[in-house]
C-alpha positions in Angstrom: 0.0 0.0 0.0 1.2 3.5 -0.7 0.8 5.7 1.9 0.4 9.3 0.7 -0.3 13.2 2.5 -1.6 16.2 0.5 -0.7 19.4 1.4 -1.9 22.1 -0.2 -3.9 25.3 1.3 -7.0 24.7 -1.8 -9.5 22.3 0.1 -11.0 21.9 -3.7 -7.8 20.5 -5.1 -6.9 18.4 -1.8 -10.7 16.8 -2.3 -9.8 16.1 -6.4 -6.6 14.6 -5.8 -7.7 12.6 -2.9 -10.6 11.4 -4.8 -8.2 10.1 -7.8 -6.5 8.2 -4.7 -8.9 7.0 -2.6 -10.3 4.6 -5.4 -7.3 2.6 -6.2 -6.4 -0.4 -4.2 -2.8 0.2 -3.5 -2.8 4.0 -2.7 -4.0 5.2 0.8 -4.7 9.3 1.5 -3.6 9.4 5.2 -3.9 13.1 6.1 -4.4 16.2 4.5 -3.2 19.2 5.8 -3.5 23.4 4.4 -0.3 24.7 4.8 3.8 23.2 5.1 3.8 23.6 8.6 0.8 21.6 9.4 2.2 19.2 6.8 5.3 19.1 8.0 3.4 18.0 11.3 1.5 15.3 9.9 4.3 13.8 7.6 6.7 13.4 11.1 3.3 11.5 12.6 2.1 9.4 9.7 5.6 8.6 7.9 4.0 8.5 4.4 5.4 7.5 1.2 4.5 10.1 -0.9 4.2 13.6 0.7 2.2 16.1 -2.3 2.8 19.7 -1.7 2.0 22.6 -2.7 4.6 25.3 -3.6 3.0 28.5 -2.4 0.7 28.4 0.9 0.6 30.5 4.1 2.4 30.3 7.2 4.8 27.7 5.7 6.0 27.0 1.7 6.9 24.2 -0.4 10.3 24.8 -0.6 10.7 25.5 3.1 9.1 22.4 4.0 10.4 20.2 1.4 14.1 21.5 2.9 13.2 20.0 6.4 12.0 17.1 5.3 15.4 16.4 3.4 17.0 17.6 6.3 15.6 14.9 9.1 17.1 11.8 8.3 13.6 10.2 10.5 11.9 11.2 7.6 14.5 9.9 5.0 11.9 7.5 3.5 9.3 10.4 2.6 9.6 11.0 -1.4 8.5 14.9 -1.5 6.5 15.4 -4.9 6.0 19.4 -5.4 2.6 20.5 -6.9 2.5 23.7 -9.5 0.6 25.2 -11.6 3.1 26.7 -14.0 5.9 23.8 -14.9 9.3 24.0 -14.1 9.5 28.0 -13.0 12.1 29.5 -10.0 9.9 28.0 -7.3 10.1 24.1 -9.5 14.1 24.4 -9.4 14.4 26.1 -5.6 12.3 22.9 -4.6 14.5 20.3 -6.3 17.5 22.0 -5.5 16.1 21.5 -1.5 15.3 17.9 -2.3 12.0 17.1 -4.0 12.3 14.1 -6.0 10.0 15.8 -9.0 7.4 17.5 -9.5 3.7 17.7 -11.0 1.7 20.3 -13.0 -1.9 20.4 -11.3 -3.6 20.2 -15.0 -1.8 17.0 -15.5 -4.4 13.9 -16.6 -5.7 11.4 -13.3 -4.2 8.5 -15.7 -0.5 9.9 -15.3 -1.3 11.1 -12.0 -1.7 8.4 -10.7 1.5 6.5 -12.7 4.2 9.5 -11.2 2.6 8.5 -7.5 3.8 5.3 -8.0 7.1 5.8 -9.7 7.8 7.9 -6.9 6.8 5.4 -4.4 9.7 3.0 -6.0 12.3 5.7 -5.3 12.5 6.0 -8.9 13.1 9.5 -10.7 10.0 11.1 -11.5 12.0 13.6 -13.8 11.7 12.7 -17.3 14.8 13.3 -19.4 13.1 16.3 -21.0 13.0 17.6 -17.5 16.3 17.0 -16.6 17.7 18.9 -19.6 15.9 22.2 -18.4 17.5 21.4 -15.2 20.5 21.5 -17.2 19.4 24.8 -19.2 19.2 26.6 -16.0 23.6 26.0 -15.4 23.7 27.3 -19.3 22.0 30.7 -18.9 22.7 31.1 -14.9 26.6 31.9 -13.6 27.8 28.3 -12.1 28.6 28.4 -8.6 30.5 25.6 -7.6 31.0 24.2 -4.5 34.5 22.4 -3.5 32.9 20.8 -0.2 30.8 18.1 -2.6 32.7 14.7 -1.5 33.5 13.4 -5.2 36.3 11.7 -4.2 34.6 9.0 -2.5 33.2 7.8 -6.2 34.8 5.3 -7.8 35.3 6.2 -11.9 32.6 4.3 -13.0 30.4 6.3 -10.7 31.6 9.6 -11.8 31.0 8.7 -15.0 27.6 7.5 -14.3 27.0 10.7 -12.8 28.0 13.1 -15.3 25.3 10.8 -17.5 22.8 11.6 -15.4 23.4 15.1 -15.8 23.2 15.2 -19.2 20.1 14.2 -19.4 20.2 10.2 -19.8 17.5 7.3 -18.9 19.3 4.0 -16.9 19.1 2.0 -20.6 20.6 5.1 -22.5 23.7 5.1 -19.8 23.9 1.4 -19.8 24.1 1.4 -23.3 26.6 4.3 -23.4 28.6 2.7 -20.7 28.0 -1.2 -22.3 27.0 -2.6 -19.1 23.1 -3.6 -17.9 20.3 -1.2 -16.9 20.6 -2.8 -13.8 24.2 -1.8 -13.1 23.7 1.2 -14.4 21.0 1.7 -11.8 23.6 0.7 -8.6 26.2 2.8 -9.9 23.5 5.7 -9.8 22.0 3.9 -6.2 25.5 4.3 -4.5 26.3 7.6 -5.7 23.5 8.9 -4.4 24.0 7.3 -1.0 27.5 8.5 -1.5 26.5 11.9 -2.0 23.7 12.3 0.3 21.2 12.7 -2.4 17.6 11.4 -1.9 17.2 11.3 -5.9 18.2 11.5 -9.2 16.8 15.6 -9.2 19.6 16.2 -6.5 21.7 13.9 -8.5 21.9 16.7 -11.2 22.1 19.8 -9.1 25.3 18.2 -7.4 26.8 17.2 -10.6 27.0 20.6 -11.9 27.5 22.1 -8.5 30.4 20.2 -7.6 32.1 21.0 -11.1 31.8 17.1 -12.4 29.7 18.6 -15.2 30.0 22.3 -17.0 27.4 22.7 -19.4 29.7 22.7 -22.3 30.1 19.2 -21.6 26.3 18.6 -23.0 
């Protein structure tokens, strides 16, 4: 069963989304709450799988949330999944960059909904490559601060170059086919670097990768 909260301050949206959820056999709604503190609340007391937020809300934000729920290692099992209306603006990238594993445009249709809920319930990467590359955009037409303190030296090469893959924009089959070894090598080397890094997902994957210096954007 996948345990999922909504948070987000619209009780209209909360009641949509929860009613996509509620019918399906292995997803469970187990609180709602209007704002990220009160979320924050909730997610420490139910532990869920999923936690859906909203971006912008009172007393507490998305992104402010989503940071210390990346930051309590209790809650390292939580997958945060941000909730916009607008794609992948300043708030999208703030909120990856602080640890959401992806994100979802509110128009999006119940049928792929309800698919990224699971995906991110497998820990998998909700970005799509077409995602990650504006990820990548945003290093091309913003100065690149790097930061020296990312431990890179604790990945082995075949890591580092799994890494750099990632950042470019690659699915699991597209490195293992790049790197001739199986999707599901491919898939540790990316597992351990993450754990390696402290990243909770392939989104923070690719903000490290270009904030440690692994990957310039003229290496596209």
């Amino acid at each position: 069963m996948i345990r999922v909260l909504l948070v987000d301050d619209q009780p209209l949206l909360r009641s949509g989304f929860r009613a996509l959820l509620d019918v399906e056999d292995d997803i469970e709604v187990v609180a709602e709450a209007a704002d990220g503190q009160q979320g924050l609340t909730l997610i420490k007391e139910h532990q869920p799988d999923i936690a859906l937020i909203d971006i912008q809300m009172p007393v507490m934000d998305g992104i402010e949330a989503t940071r210390r729920i990346a930051a309590d290692p209790a809650l390292a099992r939580v997958h945060v999944v941000i909730l916009t209306n607008y794609g992948l603006d300043e708030y999208v990238f703030n909120a990856l960059r602080a640890g959401a594993a992806g994100f979802l445009v509110k128009d999006i249709v119940p049928e792929d909904f309800l698919h990224a809920v699971r995906v991110a319930a497998r820990g998998d990467a909700l970005l799509a490559p077409s995602i990650t590359r504006k990820l990548i955009n945003r290093y091309v037409t913003e100065p690149l601060h790097t930061r020296a303190d990312i431990g890179l030296k604790g990945l082995t090469n075949r890591e580092r170059e799994t890494v750099a893959l990632v950042a470019q924009g690659l699915s699991n089959d597209q490195i293992a086919e790049r790197m001739v070894i199986s999707p599901m090598t491919a898939k540790t080397h990316i597992n351990r670097a993450m754990a390696k890094l402290h990243a909770r997902d392939r989104a923070q994957l690719v903000v490290l990768a270009y904030e440690s210096g692994l990957v310039t954007p003229r290496n596209r």
